[in-house]
N, C-alpha and C positions, 0 to 999 in steps of 0.2 A: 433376717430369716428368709425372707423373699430372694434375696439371692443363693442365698445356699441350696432354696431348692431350684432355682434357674440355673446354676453352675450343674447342682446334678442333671437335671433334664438336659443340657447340652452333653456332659459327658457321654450319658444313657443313649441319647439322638447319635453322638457322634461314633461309638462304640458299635451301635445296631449293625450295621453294612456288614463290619468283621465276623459276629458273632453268626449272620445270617448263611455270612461264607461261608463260612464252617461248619455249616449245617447241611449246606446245598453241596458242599466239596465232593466229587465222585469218590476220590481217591479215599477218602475217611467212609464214606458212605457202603463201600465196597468191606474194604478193614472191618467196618461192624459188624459186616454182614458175615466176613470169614470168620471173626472173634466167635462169633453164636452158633454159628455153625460145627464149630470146631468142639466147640464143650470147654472153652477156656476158661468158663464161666464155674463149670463145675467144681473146678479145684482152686479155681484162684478168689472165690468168692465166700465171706466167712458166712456159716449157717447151711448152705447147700446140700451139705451132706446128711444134716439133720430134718431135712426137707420145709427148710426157711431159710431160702438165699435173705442176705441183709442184701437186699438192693441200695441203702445207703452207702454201702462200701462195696459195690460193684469193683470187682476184682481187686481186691485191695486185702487181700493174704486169706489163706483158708486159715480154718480153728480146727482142722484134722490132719495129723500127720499119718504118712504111710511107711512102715516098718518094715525093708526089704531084709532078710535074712544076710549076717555077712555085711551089708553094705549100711545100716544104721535107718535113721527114721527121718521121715523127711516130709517139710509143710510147704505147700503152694506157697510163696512170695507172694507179696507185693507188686503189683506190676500198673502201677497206678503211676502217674508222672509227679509224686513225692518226690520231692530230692531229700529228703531221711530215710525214708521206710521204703519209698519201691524206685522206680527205674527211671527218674525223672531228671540224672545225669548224666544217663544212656541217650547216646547218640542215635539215631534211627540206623546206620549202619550197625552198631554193637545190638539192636535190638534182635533184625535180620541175624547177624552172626549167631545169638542165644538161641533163633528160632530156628534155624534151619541146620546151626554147626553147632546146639549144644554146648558151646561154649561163652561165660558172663567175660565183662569187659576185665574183670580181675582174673583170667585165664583159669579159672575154678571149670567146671564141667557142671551142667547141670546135674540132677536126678535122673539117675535112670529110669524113673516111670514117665517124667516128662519125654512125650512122645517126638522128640526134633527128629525122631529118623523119617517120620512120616509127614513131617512138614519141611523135610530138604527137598521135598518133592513139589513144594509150590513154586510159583512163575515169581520171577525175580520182583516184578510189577507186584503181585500177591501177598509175598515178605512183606513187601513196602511200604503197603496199604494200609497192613495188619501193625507194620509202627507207627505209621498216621493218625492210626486209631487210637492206637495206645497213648500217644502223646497228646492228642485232643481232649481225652476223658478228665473228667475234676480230679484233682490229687487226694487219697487218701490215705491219711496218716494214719496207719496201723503197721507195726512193727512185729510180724513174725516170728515165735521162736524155731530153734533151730541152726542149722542140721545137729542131729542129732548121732552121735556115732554109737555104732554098736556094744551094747552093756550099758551106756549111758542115761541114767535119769531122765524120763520123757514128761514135759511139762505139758503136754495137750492129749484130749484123747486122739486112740489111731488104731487104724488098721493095718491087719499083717498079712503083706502077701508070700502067700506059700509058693515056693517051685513046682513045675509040673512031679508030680508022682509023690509030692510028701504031705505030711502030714501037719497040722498048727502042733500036734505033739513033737512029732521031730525035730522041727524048726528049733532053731537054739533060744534061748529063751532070754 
């Protein structure tokens, strides 16, 4: 028994430096700061919208989907470094790509609520950051439903965005 927990204190001891890294890392440290900044939290976080983010599953799929008229319904991902459920096969290059080119590593297009037109506008160094971030965060596993196409059976609650000048009655239903 004594050695078992000598093996672990050595691993724990030998592990610390890494872990410290990656605390003290500018580059991750910047990432967090734009992730928050940004509101990535708001939608990609399950509870938020009900106004109790699960900080356990810090960005790790919302529990609301948004229902664009025309274009079907659609739930924040996963963006947690999962390699099941979110983006944890994504390369930091395919992240950048999602974030700034709206387009997933399987050439899908994101959502058009997800805002990439306004994040082509970060500094190359910025994208970077922001997948440094993402790849550093604890993985969680939670599997989003969805997309959702239009007429189709919506398994989570959601919101519907109306186009300028219409109505939630006109909206097709």
């Amino acid at each position: 028994m004594r050695r078992i927990h000598l093996a672990f204190l050595i691993i724990s001891v030998a592990t610390l430096p890494a872990v410290t890294a990656l605390a003290d890392d500018p580059q991750i440290a910047r990432g967090k700061y734009l992730v928050t900044i940004s509101g990535c939290n708001d939608c990609h976080t399950p509870g938020y919208f009900f106004g109790r983010p699960d900080t356990s599953r810090f960005l790790g799929g919302s529990d609301v989907g948004f229902e664009m008229p025309g274009h079907g319904v659609f739930v924040a991902p996963n963006i947690t470094p999962d390699k099941e459920t979110g983006i944890g096969s994504w390369t930091q290059a395919q992240i950048v790509t999602a974030i700034q080119g709206g387009r997933r590593p399987d050439g899908r297009m994101l959502s058009p609520i997800m805002p990439w037109h306004a994040f082509a506008q970060l500094t190359a160094d910025d994208a970077m950051a922001i997948a440094a971030f993402l790849q550093s965060i604890g993985p969680v596993h939670n599997q989003v439903p969805g997309p959702f196409k239009p007429g189709e059976s919506v398994s989570t609650f959601m919101f519907r965005i109306v186009p300028p000048g219409e109505t939630a009655a006109d909206a097709p239903k």
